[in-house]
N, C-alpha and C positions, 0 to 999 in steps of 0.2 A: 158281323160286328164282334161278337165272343172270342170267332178264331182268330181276327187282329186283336184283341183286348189279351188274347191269352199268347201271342208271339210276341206281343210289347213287353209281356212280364217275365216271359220266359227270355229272352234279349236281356235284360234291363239286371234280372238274376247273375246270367253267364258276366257281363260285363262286369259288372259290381263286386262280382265272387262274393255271393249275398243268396243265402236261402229262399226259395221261393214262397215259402209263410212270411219272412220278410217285407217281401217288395207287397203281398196282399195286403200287408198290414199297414202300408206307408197310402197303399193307394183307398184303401177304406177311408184312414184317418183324414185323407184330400178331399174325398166326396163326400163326408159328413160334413166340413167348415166348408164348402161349395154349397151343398143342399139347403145347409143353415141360413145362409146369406141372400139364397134364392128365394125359397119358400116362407120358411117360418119364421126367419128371423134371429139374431145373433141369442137372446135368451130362448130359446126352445131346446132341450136337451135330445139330442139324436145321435142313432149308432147305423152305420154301415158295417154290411155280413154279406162276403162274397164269396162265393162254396170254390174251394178249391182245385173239383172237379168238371164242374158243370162250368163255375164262372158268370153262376148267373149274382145280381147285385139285387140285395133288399135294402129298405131302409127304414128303419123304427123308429118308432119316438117315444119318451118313455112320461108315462101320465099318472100322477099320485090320485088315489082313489080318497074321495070325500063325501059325507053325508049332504051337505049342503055345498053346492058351487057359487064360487065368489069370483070376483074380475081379474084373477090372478091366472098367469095361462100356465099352459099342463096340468089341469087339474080335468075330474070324471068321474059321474058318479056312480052311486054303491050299484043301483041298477044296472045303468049300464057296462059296471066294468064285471059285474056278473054273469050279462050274456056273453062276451067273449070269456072268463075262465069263471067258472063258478066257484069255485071254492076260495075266490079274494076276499080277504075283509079291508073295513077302513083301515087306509094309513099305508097301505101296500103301494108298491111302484110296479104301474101293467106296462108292458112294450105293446103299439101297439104298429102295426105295419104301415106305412104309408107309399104314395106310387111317386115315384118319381117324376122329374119335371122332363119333357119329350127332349129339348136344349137347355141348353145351359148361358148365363149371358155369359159378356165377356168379362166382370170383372169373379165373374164364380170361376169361370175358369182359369184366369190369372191364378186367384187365389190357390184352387187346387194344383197348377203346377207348383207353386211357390212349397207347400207343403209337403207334394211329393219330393222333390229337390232337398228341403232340409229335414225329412225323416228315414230317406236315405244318406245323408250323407253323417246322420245321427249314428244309424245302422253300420255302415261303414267302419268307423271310428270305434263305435263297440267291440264290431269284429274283430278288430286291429289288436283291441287292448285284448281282447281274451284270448289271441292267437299267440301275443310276446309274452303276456305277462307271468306264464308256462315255461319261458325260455329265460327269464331273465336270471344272470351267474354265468348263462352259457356262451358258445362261441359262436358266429354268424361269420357269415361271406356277404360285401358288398360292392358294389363301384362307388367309386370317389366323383359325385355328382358336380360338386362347384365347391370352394372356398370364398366366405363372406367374413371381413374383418376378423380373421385369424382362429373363425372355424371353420372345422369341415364336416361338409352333410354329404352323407353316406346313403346311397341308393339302396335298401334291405327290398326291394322289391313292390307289396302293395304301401308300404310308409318309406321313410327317409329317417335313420339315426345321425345325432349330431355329437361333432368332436370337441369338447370345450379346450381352450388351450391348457388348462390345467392338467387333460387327460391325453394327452398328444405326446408321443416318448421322444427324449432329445434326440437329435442327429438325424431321426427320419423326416424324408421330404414327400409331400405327398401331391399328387398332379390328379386332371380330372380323369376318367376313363381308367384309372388304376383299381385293379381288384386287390382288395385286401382281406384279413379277418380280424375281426373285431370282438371286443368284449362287451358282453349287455349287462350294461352298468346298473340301470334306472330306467323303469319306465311307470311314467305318472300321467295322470287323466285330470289335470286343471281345468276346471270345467267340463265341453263335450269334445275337447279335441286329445292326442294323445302325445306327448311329447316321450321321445326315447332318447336315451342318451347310451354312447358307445365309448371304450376307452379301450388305449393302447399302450397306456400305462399301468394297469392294474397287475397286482403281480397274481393273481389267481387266470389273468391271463396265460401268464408261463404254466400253471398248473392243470388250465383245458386241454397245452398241449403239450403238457407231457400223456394225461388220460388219453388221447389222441392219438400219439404216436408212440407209444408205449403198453402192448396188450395188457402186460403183465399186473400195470397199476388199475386201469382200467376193470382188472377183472378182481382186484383186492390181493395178490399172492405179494407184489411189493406196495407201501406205501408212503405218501408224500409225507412228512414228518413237519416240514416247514419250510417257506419261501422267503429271503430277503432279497430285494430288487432296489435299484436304483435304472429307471428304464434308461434307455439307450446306451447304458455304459454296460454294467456287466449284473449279473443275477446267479443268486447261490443259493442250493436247492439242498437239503438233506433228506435222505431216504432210508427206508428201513425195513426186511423182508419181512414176514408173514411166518415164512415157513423154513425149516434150516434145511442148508446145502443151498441153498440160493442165491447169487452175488447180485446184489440193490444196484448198485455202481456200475455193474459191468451190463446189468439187464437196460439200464436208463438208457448209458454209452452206444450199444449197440455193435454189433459186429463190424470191425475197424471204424466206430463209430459213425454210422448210418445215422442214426439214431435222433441222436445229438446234435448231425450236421443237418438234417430236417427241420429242428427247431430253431436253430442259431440262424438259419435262412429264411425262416419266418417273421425271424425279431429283427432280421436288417444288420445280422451282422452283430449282434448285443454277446458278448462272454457268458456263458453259464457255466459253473462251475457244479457238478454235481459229487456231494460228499457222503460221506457216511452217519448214519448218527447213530446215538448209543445213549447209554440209559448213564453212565457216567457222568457227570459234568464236567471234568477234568478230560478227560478220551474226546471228549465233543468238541469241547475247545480247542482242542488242539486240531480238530482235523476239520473246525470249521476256518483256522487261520492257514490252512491251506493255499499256497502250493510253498509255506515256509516250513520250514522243519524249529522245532520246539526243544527243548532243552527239557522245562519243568511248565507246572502250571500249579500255581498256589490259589485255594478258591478261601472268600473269607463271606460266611454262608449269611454273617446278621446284616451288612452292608450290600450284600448280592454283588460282590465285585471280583475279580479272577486278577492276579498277578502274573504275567507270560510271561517268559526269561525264554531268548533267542539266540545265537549264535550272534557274534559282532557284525558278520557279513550278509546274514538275514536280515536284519532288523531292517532294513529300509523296505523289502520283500511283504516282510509281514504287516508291517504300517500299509500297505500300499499309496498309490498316486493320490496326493492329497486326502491321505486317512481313508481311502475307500475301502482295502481289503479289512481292513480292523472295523471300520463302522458296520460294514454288512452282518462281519464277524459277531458283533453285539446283539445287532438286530435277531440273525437267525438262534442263537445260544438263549438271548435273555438277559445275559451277565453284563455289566459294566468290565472291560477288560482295558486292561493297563501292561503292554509292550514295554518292556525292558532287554539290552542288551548285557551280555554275559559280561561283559567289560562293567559297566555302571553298576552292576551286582556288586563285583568285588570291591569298588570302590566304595560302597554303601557300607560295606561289613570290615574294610576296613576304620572307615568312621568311627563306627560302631563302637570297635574294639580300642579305637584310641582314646576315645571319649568316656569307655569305663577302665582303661587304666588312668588316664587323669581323676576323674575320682577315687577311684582305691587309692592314688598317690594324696588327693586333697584330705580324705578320711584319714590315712595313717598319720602327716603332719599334722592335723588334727588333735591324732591319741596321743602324738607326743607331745602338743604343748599342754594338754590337759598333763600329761605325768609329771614334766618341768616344772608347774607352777606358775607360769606366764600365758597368755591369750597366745592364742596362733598367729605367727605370721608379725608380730609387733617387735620391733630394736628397742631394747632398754638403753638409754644415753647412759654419761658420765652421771648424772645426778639424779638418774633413778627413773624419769619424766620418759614414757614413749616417745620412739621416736620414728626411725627410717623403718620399712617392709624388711621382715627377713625372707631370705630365698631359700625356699622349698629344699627340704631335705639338715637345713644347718641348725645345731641344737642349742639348748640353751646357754651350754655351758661356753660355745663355741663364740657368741656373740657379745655374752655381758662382761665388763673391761671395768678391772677394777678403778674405784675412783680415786683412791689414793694415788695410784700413778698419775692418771689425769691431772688432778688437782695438786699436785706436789710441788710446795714451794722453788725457786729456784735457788739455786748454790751458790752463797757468797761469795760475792767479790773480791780476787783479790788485786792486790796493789800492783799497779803496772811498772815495770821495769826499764829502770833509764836507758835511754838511748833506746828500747823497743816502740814498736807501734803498735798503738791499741787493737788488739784484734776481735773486730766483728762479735757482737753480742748476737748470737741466735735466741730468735724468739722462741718462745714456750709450746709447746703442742696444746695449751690450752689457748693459749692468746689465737692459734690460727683458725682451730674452731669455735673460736667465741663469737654466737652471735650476733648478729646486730643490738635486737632489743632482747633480753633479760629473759622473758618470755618463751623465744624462741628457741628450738633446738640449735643441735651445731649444722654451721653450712657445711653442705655439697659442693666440692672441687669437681668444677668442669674444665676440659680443656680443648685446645682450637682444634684439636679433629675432631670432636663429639660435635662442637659447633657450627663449626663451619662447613657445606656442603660439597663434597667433589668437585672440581670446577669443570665444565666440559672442555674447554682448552687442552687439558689434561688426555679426557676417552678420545680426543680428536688424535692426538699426539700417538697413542695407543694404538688406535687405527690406522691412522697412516702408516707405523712403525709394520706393523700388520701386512698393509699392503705393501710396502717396500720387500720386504722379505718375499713375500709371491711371487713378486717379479723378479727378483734373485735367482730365485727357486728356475723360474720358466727360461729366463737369460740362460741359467746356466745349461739348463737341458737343451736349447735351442745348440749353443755352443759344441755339445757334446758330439749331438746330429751330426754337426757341421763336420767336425771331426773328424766322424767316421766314416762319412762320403768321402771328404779330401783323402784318405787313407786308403778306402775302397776302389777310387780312381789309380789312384801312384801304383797299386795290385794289378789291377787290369793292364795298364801301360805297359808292366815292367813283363808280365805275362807275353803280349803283343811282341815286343823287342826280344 
């Protein structure tokens, strides 16, 4: 009976991959609520102790020591709990040995498998969590067990880790029976069961394998400075050696990139870009907008933003496909950066400089109407009253018109001569600018080409006349051809003859 009771546990251990104190401890706890249910009853407090070695099984019960006994059970008195240990007093709790029952019924034994069953599978799940929760940051190897509504659960061997879609990198497809490696995101214990979660998009992903496949970082002589990823597209990695005479770049790469093509094979194909970094923020930037070449890098420190100036023919390079080379660019730097083309430069500072010759010109006109004695920019009429803008640069003395001219009576009539005819009375240079009402300055002479708009009958006339001459142009050349064939034949004939 022992040596089955000790090849059950010893079984029950290997299977489980469960300590053999374990499996004793689940089968103790069985035959206490069996014993209980059998003998004494569900309130009787009992312990089961099964030796190790021997495998032989006691069962105690444990009895509060009292002056006087009352109808409450587990109790025993001072006397008697004296001749089993003498040195108890009132109030102490004795264990005292009891024999077990020769069978068990059946629903004792129900019970105790019921218990065995879920204080192993308690044990289990313990195990589970003290085994991962050591590894979790780290990489694992799994099979791809089944896809269920757009996760996938990952075989790790004694558990299963799950893919949420959130952590699933674009462009990879993944089928059942696929070994992959994975990242141990999360592993939590919501109540007694253990849920792990694995990702393939994490970008410290990219960083277990480069410690992986790269002794060097692994061992601290290069190290990882920073990672920006976007999974399934591309990922850019900066690096930085330890110790001089060392190349960061060239150690990651690998000899004709070995290296590099390890990891890129892992990621299903994903870009990694591996750069250099540097204590500069300006050197950084630039070599984190990699594989564009840079011009300048202006950094503006209270805003944390970087201005890039590119080559006209870069720029699209350094933006990359839908902003991706510059976003990553941010990510790994820190900086907000702003891509400009050498061309949009010059035109900015041409602005610039147009914009402060116009006010130097707006200030001067300015000090000069202050000197004049008149407002800037204001026409004095005939009768003193503002009137039209004057235009920039024209002085005072240039604009104001004396009013005596203006206003200057006209010259006598004289008597027309017989046999002549009356010739045409011109009006007054005041009568033409006299305004309407009293009030009002002199009118503005407009005339019909200020008014009236080009007419497109006209740009059509224009263009045709355009196109006519083209085909002048081509007639004639066609003709010339012609020409020189007819001429080149009559040569050969006369050659022939």
């Amino acid at each position: 009976m022992k040596s089955d009771f000790a090849l059950a546990v010893t079984q029950l251990a290997a299977e489980k991959d469960l300590p053999k104190e374990v499996i004793l401890a689940a089968v103790e706890t069985a035959l206490a609520s069996a014993y209980r249910k059998e003998e004494l009853g569900v309130t009787q407090p009992i312990s089961v102790r099964i030796n190790p070695n021997t495998f032989d099984v006691k069962v105690f019960t444990s009895k509060m020591v009292t002056e006087e006994l009352t109808d409450q059970p587990g109790e025993i008195s001072v006397d008697e709990a004296r001749k089993i240990k003498a040195d108890i007093q009132v109030g102490d709790n004795l264990e005292i040995e009891v024999t077990l029952p020769k069978s068990a019924g059946r629903i004792a034994a129900q019970t105790a498998k019921q218990v065995i069953v879920q204080r192993l599978h308690e044990a289990e799940h313990e195990a589970i969590f003290e085994e991962f929760v050591g590894k979790e940051g780290d990489i694992v190897s799994g099979l791809v067990r089944r896809i269920e509504a757009g996760r996938v659960f990952i075989d790790l061997g004694r558990t299963e880790g799950v893919f949420p879609p959130a952590e699933q990198s674009r462009g990879e497809r993944y089928r059942p029976g696929q070994r992959i490696k994975v990242y141990l995101l999360q592993i939590a214990r919501p109540g007694k069961t253990t849920e792990i979660t694995v990702s393939r998009a994490h970008r410290n992903l990219v960083r277990r394998l480069f410690e992986l496949g790269v002794p060097e970082i692994r061992n601290g002589v290069v190290e990882l400075k920073a990672i920006a990823r976007e999974a399934g597209n591309r990922t850019k990695v900066a690096v930085a050696a330890k110790q001089p005479g060392i190349d960061p770049v060239g150690t990651c790469v690998g000899q004709r990139g070995i290296r590099i093509q390890n990891i890129v094979s892992e990621l299903e194909g994903e870009k990694v870009d591996v750069i250099q970094w540097s204590a500069d923020a300006r050197e950084f930037i630039a070599n984190a907008l990699s594989p564009a070449q840079i011009i300048s890098v202006t950094i503006n420190e209270d805003e944390g933003a970087a201005t890039v100036v590119v080559p006209d023919r870069q720029l699209s390079l350094a933006i990359g496909r839908e902003g991706q080379n510059a976003r990553l660019a941010a990510k790994l730097t820190g900086w907000r950066i702003d891509i400009k083309s050498a061309s949009m430069v010059e035109t900015e500072l041409k602005e610039k400089q147009e914009s402060a010759e116009a006010s130097k010109a707006a200030a001067v006109e300015e000090a000069e109407a202050l000197t004049s004695g008149r407002p800037a920019g204001v026409l004095l009429a005939a009768d003193g009253r503002p009137g039209e803008p004057v235009p920039a640069g024209v002085g005072a003395a240039e604009v104001e018109t004396d009013s005596a001219t203006l206003e200057s009576p006209p010259e006598k009539e004289q008597p027309a001569v017989a046999g002549e005819a009356e010739a045409p009375v011109e009006p007054a240079l005041s009568q033409i600018f006299m305004p309407v009402h009293p009030q009002e300055g002199p009118r503005e002479i407009r005339f019909a080409e200020d008014i009236i708009p080009k007419r497109a009958k006209t740009e059509k006339k224009e263009k045709k006349g355009r196109e006519d001459e083209a085909a002048l142009r081509t007639k004639a050349k066609k003709a010339k051809r012609t020409k020189e064939y007819v001429e080149a034949e009559a040569e050969a004939e006369e050659d022939v003859y």
